[in-house]
Jmol script that loads the backbone (N, CA, C; Angstrom):
load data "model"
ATOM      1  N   UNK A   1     187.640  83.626 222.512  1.00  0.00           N
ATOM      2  CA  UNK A   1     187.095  82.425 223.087  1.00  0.00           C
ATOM      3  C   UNK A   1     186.050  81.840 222.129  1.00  0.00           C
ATOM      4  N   UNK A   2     186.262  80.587 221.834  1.00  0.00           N
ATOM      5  CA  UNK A   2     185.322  79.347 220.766  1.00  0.00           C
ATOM      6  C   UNK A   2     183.687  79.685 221.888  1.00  0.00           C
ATOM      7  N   UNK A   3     182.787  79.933 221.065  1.00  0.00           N
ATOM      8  CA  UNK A   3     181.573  79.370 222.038  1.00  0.00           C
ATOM      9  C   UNK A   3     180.459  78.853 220.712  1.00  0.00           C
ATOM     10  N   UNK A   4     179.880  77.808 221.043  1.00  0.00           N
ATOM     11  CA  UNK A   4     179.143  77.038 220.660  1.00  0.00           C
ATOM     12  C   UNK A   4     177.680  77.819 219.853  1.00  0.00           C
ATOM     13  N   UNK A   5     177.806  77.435 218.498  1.00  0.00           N
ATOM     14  CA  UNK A   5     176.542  78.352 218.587  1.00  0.00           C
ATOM     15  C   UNK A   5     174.916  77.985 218.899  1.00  0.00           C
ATOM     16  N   UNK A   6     174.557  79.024 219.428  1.00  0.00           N
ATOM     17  CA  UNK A   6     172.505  78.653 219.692  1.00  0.00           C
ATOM     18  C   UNK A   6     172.067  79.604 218.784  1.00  0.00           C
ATOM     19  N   UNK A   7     170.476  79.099 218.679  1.00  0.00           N
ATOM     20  CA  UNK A   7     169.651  80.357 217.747  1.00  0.00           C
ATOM     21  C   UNK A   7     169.880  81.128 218.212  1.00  0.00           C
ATOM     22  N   UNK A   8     169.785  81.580 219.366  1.00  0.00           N
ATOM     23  CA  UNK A   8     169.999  83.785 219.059  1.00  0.00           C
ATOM     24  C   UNK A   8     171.453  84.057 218.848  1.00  0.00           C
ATOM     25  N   UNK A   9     172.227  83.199 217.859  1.00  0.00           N
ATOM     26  CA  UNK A   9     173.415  83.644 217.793  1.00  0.00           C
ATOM     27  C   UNK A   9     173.199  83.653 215.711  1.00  0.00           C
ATOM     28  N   UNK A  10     171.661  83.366 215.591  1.00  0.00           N
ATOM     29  CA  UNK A  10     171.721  83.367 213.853  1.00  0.00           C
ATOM     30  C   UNK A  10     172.373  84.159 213.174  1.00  0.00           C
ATOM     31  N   UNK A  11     172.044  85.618 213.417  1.00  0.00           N
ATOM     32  CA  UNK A  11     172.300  86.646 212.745  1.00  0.00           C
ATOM     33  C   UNK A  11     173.482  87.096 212.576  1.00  0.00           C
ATOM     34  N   UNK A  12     174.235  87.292 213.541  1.00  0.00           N
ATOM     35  CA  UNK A  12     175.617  86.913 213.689  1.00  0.00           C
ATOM     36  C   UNK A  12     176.343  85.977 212.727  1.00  0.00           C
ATOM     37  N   UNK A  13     176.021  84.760 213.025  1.00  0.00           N
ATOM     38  CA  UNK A  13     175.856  83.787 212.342  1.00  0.00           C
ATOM     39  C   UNK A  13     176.337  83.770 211.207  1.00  0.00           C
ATOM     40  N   UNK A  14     175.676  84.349 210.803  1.00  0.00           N
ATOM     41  CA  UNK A  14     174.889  84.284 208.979  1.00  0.00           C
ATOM     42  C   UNK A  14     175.694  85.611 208.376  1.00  0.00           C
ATOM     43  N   UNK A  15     175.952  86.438 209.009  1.00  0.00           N
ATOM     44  CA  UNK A  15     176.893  87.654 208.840  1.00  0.00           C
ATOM     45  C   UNK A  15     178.272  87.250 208.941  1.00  0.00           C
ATOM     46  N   UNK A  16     179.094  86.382 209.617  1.00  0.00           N
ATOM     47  CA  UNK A  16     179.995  86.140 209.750  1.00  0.00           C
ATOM     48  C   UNK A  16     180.344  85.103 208.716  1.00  0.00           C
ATOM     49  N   UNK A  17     179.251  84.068 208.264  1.00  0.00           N
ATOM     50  CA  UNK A  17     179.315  83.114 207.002  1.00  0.00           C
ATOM     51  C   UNK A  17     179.295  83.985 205.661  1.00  0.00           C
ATOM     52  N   UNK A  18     178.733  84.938 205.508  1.00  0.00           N
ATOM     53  CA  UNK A  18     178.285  85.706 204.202  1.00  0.00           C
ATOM     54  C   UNK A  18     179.973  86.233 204.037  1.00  0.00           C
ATOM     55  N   UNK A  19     180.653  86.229 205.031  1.00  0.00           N
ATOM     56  CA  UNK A  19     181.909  86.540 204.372  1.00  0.00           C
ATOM     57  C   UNK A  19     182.552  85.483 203.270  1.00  0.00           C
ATOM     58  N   UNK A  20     182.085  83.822 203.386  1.00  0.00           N
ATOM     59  CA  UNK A  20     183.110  83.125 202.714  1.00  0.00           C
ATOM     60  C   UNK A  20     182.116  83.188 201.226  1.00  0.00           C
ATOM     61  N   UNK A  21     183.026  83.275 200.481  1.00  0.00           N
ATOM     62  CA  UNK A  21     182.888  83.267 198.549  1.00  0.00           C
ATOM     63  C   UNK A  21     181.435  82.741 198.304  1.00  0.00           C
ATOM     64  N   UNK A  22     181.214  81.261 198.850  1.00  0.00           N
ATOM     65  CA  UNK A  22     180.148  80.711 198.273  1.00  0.00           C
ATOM     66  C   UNK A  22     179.127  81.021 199.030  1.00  0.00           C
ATOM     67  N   UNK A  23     179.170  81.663 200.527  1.00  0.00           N
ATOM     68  CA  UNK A  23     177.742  81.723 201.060  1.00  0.00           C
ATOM     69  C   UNK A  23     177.256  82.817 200.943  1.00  0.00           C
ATOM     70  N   UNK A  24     177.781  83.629 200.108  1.00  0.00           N
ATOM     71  CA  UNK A  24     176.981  85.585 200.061  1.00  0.00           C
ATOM     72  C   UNK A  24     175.710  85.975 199.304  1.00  0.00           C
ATOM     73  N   UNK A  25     175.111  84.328 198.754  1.00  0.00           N
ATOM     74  CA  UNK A  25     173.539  84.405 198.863  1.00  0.00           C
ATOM     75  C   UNK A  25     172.350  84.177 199.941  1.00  0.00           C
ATOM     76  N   UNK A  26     171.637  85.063 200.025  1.00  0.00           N
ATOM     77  CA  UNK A  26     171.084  84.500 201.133  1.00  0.00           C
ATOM     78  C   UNK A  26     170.258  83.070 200.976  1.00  0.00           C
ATOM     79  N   UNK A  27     169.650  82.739 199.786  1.00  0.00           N
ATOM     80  CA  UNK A  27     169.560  81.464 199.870  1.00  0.00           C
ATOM     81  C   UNK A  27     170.137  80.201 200.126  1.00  0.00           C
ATOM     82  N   UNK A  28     171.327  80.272 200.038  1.00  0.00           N
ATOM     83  CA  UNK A  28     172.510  79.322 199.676  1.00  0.00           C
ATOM     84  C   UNK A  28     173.118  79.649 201.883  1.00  0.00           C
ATOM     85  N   UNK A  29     173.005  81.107 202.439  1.00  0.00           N
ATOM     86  CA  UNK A  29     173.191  81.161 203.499  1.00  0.00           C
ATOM     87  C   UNK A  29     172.737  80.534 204.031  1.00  0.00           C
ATOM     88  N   UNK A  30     171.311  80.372 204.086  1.00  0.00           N
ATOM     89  CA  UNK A  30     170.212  79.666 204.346  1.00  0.00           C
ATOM     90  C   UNK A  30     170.032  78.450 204.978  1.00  0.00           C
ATOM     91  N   UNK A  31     170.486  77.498 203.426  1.00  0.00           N
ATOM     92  CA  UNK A  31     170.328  76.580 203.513  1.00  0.00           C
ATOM     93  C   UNK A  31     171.843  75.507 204.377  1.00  0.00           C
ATOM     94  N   UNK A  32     172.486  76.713 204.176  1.00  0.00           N
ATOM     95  CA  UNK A  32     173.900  76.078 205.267  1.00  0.00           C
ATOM     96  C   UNK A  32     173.095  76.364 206.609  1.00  0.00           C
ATOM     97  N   UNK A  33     172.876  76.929 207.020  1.00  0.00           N
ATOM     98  CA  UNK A  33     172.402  77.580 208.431  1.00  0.00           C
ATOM     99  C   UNK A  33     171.440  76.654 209.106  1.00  0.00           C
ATOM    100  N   UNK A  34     170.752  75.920 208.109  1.00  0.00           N
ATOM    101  CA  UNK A  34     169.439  74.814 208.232  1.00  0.00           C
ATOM    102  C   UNK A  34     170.472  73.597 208.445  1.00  0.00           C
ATOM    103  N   UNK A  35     171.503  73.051 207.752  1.00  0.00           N
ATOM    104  CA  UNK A  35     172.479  71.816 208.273  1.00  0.00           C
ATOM    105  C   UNK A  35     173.032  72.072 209.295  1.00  0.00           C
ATOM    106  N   UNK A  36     173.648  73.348 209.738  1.00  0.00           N
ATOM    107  CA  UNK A  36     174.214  73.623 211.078  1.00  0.00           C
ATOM    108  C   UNK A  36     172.768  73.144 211.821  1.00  0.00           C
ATOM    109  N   UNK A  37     172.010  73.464 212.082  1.00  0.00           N
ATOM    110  CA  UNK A  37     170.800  73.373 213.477  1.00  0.00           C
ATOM    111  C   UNK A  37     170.098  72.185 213.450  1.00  0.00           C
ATOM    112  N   UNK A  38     170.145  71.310 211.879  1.00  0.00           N
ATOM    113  CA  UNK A  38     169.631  70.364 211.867  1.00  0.00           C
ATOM    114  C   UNK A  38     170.346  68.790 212.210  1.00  0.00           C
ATOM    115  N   UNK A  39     171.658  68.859 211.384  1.00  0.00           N
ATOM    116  CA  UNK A  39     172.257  67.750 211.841  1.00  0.00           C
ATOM    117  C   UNK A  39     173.428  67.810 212.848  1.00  0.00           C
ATOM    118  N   UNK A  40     173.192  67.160 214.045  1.00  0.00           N
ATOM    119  CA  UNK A  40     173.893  67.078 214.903  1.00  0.00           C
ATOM    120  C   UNK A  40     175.713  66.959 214.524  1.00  0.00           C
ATOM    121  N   UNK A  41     176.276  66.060 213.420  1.00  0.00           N
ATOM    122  CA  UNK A  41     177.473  65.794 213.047  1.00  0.00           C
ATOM    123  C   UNK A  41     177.922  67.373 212.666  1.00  0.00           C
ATOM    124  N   UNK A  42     177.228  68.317 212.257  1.00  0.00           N
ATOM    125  CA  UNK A  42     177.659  69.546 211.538  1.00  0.00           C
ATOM    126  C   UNK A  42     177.375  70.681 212.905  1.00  0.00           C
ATOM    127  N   UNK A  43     178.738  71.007 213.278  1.00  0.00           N
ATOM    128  CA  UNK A  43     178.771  71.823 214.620  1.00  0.00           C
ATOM    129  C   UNK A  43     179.239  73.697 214.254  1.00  0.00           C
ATOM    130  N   UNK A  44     178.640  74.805 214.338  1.00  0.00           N
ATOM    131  CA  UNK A  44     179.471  75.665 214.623  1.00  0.00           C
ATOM    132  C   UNK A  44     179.878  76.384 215.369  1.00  0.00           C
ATOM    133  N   UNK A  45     180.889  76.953 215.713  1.00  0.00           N
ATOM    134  CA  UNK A  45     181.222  77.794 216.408  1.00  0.00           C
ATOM    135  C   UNK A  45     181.308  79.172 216.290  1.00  0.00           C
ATOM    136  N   UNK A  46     181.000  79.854 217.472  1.00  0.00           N
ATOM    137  CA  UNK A  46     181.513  82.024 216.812  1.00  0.00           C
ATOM    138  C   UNK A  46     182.935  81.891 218.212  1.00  0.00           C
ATOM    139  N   UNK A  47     183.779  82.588 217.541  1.00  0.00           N
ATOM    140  CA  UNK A  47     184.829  83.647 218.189  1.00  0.00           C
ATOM    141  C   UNK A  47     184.306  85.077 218.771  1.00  0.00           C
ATOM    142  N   UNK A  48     184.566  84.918 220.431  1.00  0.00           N
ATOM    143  CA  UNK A  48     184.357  86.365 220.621  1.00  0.00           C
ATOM    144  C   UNK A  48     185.234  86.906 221.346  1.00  0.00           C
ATOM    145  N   UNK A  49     185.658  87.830 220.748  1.00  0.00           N
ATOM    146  CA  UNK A  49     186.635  88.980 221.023  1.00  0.00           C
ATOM    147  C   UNK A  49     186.108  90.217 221.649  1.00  0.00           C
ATOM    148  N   UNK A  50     186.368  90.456 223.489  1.00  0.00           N
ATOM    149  CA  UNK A  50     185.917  91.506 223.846  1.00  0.00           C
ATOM    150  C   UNK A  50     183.916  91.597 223.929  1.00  0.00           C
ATOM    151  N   UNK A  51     183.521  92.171 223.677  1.00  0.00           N
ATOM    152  CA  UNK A  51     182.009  92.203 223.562  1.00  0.00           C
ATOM    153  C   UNK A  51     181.567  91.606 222.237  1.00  0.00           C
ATOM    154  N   UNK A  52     182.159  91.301 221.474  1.00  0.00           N
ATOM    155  CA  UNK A  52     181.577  91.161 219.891  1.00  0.00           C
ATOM    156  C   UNK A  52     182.166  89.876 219.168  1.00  0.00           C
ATOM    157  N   UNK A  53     181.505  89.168 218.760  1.00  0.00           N
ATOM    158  CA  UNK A  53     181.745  87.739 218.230  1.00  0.00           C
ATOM    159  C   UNK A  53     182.063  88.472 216.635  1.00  0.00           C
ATOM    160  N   UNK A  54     183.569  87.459 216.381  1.00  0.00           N
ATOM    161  CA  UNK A  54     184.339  88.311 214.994  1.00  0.00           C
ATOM    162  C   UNK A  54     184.350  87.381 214.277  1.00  0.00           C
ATOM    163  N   UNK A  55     184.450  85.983 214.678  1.00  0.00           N
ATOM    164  CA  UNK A  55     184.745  85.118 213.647  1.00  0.00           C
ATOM    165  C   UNK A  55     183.683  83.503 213.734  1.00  0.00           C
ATOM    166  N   UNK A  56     183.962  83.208 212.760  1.00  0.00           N
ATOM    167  CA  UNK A  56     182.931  81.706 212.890  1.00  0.00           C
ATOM    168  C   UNK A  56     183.717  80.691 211.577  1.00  0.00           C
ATOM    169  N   UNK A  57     183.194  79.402 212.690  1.00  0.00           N
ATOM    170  CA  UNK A  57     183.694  77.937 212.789  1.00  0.00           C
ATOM    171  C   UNK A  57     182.839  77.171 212.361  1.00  0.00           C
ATOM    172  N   UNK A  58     182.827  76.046 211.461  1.00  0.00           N
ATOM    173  CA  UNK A  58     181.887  75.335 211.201  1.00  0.00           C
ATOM    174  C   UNK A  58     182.833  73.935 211.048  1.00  0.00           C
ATOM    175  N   UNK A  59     181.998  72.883 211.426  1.00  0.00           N
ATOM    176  CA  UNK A  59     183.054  71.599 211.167  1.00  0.00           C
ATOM    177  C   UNK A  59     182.009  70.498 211.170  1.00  0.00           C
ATOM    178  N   UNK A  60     182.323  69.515 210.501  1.00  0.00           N
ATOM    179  CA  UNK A  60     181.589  68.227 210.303  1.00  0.00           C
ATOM    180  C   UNK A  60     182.306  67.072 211.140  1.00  0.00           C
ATOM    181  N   UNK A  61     181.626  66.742 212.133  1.00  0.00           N
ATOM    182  CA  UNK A  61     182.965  65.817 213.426  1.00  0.00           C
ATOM    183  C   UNK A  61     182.138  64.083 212.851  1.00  0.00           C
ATOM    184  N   UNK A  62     183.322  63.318 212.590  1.00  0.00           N
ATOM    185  CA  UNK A  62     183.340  62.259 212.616  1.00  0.00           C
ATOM    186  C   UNK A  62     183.603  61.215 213.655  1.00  0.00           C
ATOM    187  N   UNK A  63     183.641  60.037 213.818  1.00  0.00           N
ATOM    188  CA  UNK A  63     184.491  58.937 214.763  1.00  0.00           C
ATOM    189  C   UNK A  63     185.787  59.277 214.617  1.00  0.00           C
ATOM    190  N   UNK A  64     186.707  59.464 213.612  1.00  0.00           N
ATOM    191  CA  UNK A  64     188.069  60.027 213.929  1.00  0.00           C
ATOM    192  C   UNK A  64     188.333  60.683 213.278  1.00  0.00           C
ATOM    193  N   UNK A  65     187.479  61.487 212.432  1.00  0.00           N
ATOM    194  CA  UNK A  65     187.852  63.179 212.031  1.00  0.00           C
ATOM    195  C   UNK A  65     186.959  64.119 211.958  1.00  0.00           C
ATOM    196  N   UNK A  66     187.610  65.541 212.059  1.00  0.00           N
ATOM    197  CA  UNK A  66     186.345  66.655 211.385  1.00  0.00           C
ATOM    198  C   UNK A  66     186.850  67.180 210.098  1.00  0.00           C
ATOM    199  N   UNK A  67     185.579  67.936 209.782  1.00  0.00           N
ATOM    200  CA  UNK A  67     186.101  68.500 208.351  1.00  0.00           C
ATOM    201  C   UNK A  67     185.748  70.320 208.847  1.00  0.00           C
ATOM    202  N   UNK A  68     186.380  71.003 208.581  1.00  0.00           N
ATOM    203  CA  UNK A  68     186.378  72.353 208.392  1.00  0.00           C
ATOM    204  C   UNK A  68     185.787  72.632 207.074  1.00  0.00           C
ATOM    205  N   UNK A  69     184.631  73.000 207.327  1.00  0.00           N
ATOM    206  CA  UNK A  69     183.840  73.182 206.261  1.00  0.00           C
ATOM    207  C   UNK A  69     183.965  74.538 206.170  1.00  0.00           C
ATOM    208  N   UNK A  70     183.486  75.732 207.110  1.00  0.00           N
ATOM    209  CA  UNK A  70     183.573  76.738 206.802  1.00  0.00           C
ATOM    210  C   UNK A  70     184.476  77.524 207.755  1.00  0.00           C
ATOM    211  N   UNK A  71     185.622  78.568 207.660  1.00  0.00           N
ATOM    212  CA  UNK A  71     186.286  79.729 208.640  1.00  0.00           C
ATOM    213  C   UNK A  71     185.818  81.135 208.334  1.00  0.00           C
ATOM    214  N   UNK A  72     185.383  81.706 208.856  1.00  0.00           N
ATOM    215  CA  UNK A  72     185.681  83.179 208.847  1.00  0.00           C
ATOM    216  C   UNK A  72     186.018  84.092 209.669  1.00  0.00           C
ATOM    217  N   UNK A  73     186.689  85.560 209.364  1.00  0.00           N
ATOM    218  CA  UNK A  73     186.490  85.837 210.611  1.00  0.00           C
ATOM    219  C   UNK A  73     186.347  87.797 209.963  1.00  0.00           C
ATOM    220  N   UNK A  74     185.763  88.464 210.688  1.00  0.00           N
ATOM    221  CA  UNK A  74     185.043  89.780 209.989  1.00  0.00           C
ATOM    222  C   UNK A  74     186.388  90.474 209.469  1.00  0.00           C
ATOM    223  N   UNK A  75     185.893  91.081 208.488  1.00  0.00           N
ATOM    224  CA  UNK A  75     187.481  92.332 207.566  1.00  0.00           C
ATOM    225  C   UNK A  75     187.978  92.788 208.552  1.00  0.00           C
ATOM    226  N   UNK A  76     187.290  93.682 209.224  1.00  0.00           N
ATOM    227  CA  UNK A  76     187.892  94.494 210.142  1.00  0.00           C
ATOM    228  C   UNK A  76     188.988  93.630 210.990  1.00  0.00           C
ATOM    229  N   UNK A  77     189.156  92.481 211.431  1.00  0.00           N
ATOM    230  CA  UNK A  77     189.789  91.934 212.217  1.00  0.00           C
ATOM    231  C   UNK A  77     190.553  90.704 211.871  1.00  0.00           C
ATOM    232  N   UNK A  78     190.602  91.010 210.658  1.00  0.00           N
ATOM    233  CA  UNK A  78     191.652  89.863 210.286  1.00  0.00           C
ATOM    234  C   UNK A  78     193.250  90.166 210.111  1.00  0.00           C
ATOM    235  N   UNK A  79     193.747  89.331 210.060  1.00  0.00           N
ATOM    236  CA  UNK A  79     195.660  89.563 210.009  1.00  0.00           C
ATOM    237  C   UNK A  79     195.969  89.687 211.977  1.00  0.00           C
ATOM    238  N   UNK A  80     195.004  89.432 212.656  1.00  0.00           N
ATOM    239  CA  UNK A  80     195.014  89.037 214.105  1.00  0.00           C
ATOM    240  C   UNK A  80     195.270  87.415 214.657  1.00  0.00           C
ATOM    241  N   UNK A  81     195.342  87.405 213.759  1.00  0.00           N
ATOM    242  CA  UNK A  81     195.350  85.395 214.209  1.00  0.00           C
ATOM    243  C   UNK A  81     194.442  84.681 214.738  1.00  0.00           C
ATOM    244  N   UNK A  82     193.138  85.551 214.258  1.00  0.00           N
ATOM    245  CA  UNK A  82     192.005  84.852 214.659  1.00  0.00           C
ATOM    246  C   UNK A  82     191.806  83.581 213.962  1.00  0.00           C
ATOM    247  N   UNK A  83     191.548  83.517 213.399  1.00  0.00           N
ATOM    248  CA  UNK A  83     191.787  82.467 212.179  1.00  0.00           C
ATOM    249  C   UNK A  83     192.244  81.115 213.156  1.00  0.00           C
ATOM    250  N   UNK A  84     193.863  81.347 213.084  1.00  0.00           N
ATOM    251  CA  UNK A  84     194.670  80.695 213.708  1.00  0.00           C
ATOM    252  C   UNK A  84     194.264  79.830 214.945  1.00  0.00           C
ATOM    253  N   UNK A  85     193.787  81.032 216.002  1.00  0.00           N
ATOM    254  CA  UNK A  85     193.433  80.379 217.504  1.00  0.00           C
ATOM    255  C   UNK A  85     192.007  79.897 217.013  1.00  0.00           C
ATOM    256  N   UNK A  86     191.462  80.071 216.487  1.00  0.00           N
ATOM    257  CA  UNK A  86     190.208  78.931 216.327  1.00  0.00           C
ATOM    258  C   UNK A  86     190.436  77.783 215.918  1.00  0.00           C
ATOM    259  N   UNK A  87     191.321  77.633 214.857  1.00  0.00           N
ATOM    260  CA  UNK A  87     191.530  76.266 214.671  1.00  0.00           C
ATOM    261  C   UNK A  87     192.321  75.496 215.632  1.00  0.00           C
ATOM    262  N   UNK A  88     193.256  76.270 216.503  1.00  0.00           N
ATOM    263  CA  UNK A  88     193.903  75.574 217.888  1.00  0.00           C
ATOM    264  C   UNK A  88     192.941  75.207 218.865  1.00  0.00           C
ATOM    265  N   UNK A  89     192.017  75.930 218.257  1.00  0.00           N
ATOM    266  CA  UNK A  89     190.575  75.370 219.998  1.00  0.00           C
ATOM    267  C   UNK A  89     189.832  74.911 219.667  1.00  0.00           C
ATOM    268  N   UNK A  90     189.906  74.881 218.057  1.00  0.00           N
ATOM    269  CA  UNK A  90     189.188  73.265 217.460  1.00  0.00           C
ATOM    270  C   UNK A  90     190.073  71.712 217.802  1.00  0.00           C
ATOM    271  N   UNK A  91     190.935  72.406 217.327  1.00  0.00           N
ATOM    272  CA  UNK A  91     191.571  71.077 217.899  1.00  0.00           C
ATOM    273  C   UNK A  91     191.984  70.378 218.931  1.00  0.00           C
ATOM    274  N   UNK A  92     191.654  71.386 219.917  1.00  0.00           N
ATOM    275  CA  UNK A  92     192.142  70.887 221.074  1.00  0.00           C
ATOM    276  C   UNK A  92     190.633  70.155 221.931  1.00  0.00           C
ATOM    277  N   UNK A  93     189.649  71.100 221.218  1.00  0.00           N
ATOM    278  CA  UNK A  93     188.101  70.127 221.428  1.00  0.00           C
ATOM    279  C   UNK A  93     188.008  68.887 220.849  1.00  0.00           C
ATOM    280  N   UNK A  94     188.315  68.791 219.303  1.00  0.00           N
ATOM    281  CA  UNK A  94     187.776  67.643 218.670  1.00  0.00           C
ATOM    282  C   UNK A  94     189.159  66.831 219.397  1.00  0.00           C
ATOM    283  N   UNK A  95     190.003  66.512 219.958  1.00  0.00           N
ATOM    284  CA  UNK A  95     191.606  66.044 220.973  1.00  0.00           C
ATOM    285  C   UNK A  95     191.747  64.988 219.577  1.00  0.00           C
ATOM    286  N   UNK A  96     191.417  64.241 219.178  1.00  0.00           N
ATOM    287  CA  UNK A  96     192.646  63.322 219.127  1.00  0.00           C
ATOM    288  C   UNK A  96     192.157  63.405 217.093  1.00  0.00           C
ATOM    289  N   UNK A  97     190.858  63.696 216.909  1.00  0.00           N
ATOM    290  CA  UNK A  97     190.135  63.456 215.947  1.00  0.00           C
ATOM    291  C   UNK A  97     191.172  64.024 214.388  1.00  0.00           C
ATOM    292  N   UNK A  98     191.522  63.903 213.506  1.00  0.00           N
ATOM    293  CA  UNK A  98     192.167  64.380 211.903  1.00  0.00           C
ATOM    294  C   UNK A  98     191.588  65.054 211.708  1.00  0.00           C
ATOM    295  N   UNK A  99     192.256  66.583 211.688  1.00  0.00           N
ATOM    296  CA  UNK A  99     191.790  67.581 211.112  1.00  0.00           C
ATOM    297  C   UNK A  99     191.709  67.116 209.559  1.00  0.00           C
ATOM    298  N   UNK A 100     190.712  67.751 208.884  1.00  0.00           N
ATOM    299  CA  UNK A 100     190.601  67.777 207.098  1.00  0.00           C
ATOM    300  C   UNK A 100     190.128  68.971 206.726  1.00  0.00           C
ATOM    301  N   UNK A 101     190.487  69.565 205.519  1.00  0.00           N
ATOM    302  CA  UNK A 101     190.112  70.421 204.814  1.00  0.00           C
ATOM    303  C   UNK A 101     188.981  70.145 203.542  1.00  0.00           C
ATOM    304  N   UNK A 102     188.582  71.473 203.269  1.00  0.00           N
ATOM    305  CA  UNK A 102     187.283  71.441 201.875  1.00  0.00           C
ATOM    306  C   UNK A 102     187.962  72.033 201.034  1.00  0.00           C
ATOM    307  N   UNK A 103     188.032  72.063 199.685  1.00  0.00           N
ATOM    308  CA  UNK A 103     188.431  73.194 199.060  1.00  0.00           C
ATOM    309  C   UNK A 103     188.551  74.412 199.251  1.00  0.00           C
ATOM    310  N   UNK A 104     187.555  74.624 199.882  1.00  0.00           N
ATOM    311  CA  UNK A 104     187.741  76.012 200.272  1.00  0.00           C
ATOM    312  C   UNK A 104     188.242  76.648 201.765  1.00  0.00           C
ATOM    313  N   UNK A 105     188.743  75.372 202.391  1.00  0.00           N
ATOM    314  CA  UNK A 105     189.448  75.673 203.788  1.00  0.00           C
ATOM    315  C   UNK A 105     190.805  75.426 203.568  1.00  0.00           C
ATOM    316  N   UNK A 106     191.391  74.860 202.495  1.00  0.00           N
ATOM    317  CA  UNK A 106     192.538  74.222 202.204  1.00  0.00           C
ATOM    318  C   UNK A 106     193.373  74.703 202.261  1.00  0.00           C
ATOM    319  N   UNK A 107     193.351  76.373 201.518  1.00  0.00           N
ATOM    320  CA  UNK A 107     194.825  77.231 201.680  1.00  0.00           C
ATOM    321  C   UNK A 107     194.845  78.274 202.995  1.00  0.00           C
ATOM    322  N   UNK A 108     193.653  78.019 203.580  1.00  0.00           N
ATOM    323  CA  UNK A 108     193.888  78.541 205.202  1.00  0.00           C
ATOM    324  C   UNK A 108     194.763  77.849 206.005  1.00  0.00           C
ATOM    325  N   UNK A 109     194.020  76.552 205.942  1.00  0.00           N
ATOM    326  CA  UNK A 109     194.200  75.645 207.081  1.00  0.00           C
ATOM    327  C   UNK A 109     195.711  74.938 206.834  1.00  0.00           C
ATOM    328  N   UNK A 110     196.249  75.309 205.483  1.00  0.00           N
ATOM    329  CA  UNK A 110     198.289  74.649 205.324  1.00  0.00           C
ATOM    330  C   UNK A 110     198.683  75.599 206.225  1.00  0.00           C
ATOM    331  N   UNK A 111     198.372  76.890 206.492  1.00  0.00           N
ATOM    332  CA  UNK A 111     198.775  77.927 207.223  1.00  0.00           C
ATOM    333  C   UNK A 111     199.505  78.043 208.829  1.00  0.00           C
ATOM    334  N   UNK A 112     198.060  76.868 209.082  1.00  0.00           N
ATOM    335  CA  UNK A 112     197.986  76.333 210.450  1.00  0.00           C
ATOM    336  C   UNK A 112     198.479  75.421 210.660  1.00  0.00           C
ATOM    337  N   UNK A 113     199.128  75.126 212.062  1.00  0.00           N
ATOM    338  CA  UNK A 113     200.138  73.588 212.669  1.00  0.00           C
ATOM    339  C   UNK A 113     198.828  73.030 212.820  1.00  0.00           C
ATOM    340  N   UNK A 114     199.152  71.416 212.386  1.00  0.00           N
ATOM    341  CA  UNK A 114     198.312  70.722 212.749  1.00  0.00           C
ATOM    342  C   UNK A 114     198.705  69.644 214.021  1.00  0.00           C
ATOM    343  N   UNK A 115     197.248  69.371 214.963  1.00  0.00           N
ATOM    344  CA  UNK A 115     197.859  68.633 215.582  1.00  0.00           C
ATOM    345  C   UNK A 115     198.342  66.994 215.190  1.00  0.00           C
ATOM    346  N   UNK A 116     197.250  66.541 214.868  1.00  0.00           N
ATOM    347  CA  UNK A 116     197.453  65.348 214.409  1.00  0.00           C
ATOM    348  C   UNK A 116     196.930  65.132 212.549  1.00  0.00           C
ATOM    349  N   UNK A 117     198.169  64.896 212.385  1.00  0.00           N
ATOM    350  CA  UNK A 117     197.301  64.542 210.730  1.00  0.00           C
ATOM    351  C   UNK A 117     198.022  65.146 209.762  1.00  0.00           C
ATOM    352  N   UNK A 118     198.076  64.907 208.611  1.00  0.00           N
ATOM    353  CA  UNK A 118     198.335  65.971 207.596  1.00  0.00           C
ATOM    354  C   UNK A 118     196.857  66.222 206.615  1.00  0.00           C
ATOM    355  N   UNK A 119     196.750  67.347 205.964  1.00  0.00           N
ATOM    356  CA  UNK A 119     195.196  68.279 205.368  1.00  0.00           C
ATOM    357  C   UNK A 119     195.392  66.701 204.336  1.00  0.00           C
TER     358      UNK A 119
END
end "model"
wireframe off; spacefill off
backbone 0.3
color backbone group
């Protein structure tokens, strides 16, 4: 289940981001973590599976698109299709909005059906 993140969900957070390539400084974690809480357009989400949040969502929502800025979802639990159902319950939140990719969401997200749009 997608749930919205609040501060006491930082740490988590920030553990679940330190998985993707470019955020495994903590400065550079940081300063992503400060655009998530600061600007409203930049939303993320955690996946929780059972008692324990495994994966995290980040997206930049526009008037008629978002951008998938960041996916992850923890080692231990990947090749589950977590991945997958997050971006289906992104999309079925953002409803009508063009999914888009970043470079670095790009060869995830061909993976995934899109609803509306091509990457």
């Amino acid at each position: 289940m997608l749930f919205r993140y609040k501060k006491s969900f930082e740490k988590i957070a920030m553990g679940l981001l330190s998985f993707m390539p470019k955020e495994r400084e903590l400065k550079k974690l940081q300063q992503t973590m400060h655009i998530y809480e600061e600007n409203p357009d930049w939303q993320l989400y955690l996946w929780k599976k059972g008692e324990d949040f495994v994966g995290l969502l980040g997206v930049e929502v526009a008037e008629d698109q978002f951008v998938i800025h960041h996916i992850s979802v923890n080692p231990s639990h990947r090749g589950e299709g977590i991945g997958h159902d997050m971006i289906e319950k992104i999309q079925q939140i953002m409803q009508d909005r063009e999914m888009v990719a970043t470079k670095e969401t790009e060869a995830f997200l061909t993976k995934c059906p899109s609803k509306k749009g091509e990457l």
